[in-house]
N, C-alpha and C positions, 0 to 999 in steps of 0.2 A: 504494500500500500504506500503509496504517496501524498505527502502532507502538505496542505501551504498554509502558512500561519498571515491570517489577513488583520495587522495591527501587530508590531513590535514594544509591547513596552512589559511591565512584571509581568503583567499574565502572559506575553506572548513567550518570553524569552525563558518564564518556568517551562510551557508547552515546550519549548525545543530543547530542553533539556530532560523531561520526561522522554522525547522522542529519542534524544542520542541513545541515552541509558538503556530504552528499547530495540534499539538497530533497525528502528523502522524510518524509513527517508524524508527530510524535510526538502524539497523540491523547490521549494523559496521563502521570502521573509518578506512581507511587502505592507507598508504605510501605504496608500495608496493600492486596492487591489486591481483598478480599474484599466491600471496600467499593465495588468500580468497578461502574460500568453495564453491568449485562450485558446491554442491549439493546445498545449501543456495541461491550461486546468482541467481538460477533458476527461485525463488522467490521473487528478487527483480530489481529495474531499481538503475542503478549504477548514479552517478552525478559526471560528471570529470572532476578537478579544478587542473590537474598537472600543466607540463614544456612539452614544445613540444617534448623534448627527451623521454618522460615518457609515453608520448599518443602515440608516433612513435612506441613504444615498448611493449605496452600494445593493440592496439587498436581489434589485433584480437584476445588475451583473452575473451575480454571484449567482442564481437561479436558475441563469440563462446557460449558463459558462461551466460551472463543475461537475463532476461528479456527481458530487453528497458533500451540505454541507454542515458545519456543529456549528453552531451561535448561539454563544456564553454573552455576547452584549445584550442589557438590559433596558428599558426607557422605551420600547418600540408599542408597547400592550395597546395604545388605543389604536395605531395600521395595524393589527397583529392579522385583522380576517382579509386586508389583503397582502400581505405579506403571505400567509397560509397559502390564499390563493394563487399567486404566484407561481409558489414552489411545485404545488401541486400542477398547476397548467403545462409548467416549463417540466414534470416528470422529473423534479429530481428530490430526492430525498433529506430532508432535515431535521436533525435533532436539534430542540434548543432548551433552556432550562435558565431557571432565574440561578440554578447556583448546582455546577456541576459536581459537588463533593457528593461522596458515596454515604457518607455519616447522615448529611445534613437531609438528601432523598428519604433514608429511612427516619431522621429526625420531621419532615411532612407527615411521611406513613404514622407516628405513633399520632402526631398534634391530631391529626383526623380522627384515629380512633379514639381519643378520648377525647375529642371535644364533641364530637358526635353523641359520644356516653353523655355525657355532661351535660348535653344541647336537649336533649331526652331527659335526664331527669330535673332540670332547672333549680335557678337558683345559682346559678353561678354567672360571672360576670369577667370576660377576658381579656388580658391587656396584652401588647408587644412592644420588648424594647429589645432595641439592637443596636450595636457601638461597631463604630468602622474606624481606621484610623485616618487622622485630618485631610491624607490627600480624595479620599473620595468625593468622588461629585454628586452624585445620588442621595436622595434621603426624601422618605426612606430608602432601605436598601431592596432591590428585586426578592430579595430573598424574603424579607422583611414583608413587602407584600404579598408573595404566594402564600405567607402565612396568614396574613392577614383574610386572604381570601377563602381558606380553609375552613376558616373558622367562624365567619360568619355564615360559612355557606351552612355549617354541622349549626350552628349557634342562632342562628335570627335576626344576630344584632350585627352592630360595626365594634369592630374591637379596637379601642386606644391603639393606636402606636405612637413610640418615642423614639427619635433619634441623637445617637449620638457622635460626634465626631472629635475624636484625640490621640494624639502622637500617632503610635504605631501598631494599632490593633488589629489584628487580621481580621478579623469578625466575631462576633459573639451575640448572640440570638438567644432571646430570655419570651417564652409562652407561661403567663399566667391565668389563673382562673382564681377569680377570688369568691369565697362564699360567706358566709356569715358564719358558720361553727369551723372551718378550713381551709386553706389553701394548696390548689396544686402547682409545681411551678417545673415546669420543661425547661431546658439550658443547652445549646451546644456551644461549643467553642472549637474557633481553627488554632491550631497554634502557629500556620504559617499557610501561603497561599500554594502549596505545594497539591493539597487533597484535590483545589480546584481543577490543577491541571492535570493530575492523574486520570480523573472522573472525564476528561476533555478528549482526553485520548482512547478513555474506553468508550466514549461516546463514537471516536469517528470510526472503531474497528466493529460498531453495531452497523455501520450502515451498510458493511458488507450484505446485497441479497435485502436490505432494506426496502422499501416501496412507502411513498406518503411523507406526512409530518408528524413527529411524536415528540413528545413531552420528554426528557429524559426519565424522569421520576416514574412514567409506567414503564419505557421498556426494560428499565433496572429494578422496580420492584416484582415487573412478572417475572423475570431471572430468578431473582432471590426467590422467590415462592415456589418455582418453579424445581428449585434444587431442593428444598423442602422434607 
């Protein structure tokens, strides 16, 4: 398989270093995808760590032009039915996800099932807070919202989120539920942006034999169940 990583900066430059480690080929590094060979991307599944202005603006290149593509950029959710549509029209397959760590997928998996428990027997009320370190630009964070949207879906309500932004925090993602006699409180934490590109690279060795657009979080939790 051949990789081209669309956006160089931490995220991109973890991805090519997950990729060396794996002896699977980075094919190019490009700021700018628009300029890549598109006789080349034919050949390969792109991996895209921009700015949502950059995915806004690229995304039907890249639809048009690759293989299969993974898009870890965030910010796109109100185009997302045509951007779906898109990938779909143009036949080619993508995975994207507010947050490609393997933890954090199944840290969704639990917030669902119990907030769904929870949503059922009432009485509880849900907060999210999430701490990023100061260079990010989002806030909340994508991650942050998937939960968000979990949770009201299981729940009825809108649940608080708080952001925060300081030093150098990889991420850290806090799901409360507050009740009157208890509290339950869900937590993950990255200790470095490493999990995200791992998660990135087994996203693009899914698209092998792929067809469509999928969420990461089901094709990885039907896996995991799957092994079961």
């Amino acid at each position: 398989m051949k990789i081209v990583l669309s956006g160089y900066g931490k995220m991109g430059r973890m991805v090519d270093s997950i990729l060396s480690g794996r002896g699977i080929e980075c094919a190019g590094r490009s700021e700018n995808i628009q300029e890549f060979d598109r006789a080349l991307a034919k050949e390969c599944v792109c991996i895209d760590f921009t700015v949502p202005e950059a995915f806004r603006a690229n995304y039907r290149f890249l639809a048009e032009n690759f293989k299969a593509v993974v898009v870890g950029t965030t910010g796109w959710a109100d185009i997302s039915d045509e951007v779906i549509s898109c990938f779909e029209k143009c036949g080619t397959p993508m995975i994207y996800a507010s947050n490609f760590s393997v933890g954090v997928n199944v840290f969704f998996a639990v917030t669902d099932y119990i907030s769904g428990m929870l949503g059922k027997a009432g009485g509880y009320s849900p907060y999210i807070l999430e701490m990023h370190h100061c260079h990010k630009l989002d806030a909340p964070s994508g991650t942050a919202k998937t939960l968000q949207s979990i949770v009201d879906r299981n729940m009825g309500t809108k649940a608080d989120v708080e952001a925060v932004r300081c030093g150098e925090i990889p991420g850290i993602h806090t799901v409360g539920f507050e009740g009157e006699a208890d509290r339950i409180t869900l937590r993950h934490e990255a200790f470095s942006r490493e999990g995200f590109a791992r998660g990135a690279v087994e996203a693009a060795l899914m698209t092998e034999g792929l067809t469509g657009v999928h969420e990461f979080k089901d094709l990885l939790l039907s896996r995991l169940n799957a092994g079961l």
